[in-house]
C-alpha positions as CSV (number, residue, x, y, z in Angstrom):
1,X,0.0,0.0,0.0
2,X,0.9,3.8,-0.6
3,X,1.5,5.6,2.3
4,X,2.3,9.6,2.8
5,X,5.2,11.0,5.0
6,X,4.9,14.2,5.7
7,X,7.2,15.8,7.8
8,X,7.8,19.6,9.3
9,X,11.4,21.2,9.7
10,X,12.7,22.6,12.7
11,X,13.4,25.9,12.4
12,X,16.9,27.4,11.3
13,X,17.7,23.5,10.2
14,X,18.9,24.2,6.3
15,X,22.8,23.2,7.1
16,X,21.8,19.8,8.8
17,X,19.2,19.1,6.1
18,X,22.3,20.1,3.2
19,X,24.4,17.8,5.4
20,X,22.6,15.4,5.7
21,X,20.7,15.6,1.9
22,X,23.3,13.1,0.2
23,X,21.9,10.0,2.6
24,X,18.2,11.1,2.6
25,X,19.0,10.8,-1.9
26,X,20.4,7.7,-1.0
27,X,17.1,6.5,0.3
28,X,14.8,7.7,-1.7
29,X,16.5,6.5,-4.8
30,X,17.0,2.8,-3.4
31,X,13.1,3.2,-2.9
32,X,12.8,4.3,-6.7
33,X,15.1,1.2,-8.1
34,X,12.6,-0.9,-6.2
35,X,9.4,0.7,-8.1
36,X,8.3,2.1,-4.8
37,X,8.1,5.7,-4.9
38,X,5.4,7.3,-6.4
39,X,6.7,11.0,-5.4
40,X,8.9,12.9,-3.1
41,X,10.2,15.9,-2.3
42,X,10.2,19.3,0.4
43,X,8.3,22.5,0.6
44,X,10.5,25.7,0.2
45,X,9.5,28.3,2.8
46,X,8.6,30.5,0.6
47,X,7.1,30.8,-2.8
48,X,9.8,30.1,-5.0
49,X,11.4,26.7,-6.3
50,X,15.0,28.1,-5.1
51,X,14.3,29.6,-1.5
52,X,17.8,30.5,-1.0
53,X,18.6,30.9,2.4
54,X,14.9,30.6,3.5
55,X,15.1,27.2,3.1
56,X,12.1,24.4,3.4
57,X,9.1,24.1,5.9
58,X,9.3,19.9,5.3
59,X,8.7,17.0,3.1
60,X,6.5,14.7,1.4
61,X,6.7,11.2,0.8
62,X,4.6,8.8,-1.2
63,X,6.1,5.2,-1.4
64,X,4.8,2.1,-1.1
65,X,5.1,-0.1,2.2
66,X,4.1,-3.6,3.7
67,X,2.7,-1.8,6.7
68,X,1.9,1.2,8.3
69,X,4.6,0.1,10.8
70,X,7.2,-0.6,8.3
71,X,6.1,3.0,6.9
72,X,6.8,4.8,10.2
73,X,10.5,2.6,10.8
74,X,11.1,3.6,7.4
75,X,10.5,7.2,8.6
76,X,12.0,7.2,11.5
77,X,15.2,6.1,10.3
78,X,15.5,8.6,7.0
79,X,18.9,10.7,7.8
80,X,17.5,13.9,8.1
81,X,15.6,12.6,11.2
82,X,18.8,11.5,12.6
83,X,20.5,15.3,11.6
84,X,17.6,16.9,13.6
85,X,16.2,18.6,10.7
86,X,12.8,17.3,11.3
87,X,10.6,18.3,13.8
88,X,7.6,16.1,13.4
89,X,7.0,13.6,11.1
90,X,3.1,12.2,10.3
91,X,3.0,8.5,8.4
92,X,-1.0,7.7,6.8
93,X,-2.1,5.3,4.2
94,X,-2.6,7.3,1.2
95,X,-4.7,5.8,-1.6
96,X,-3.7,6.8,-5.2
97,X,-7.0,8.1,-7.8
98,X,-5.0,10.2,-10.7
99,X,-2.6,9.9,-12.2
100,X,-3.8,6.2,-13.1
């Protein structure tokens, strides 16, 4: 099943999420080569694709998981987690209409 991760930035986190934006790649990308990521990618902080220094309020995910539990480990683990760029992170089933 699909599921969303949605996640929220601390503030003033834009070094640790650079630093840490190579492992988080990493991740997504293995979840690509499996054919399990429908989507993924952050919200700048303000309204423009480059936000400069103003960096990004958080993230979406949409990948594909056994479980809601093996979702939220999944989550949990994702290196900018471990940087302390998140400050929450919210894991729900998501069910996919369009594209189809």
């Amino acid at each position: 099943m699909w599921y969303a991760i949605m996640s929220e930035d601390n503030n003033d986190s834009l070094a640790q999420r650079m630093a840490a934006r190579p492992a988080h790649l990493e991740r997504l990308k293995a979840l690509q080569n499996e054919g399990r990521l429908l989507l993924a990618g952050p919200f700048p902080a303000i309204d423009n694709i480059d936000p400069g220094s103003a960096g990004f309020s958080g993230s979406l995910i949409v990948a594909e998981f056994d479980s809601l539990e093996a979702a939220n480990i999944w989550a949990d683990d994702d290196p900018y987690v471990i940087a302390g760029v998140y400050a929450r992170i919210m894991v729900k089933p998501f069910k996919k209409v369009l594209p189809s």
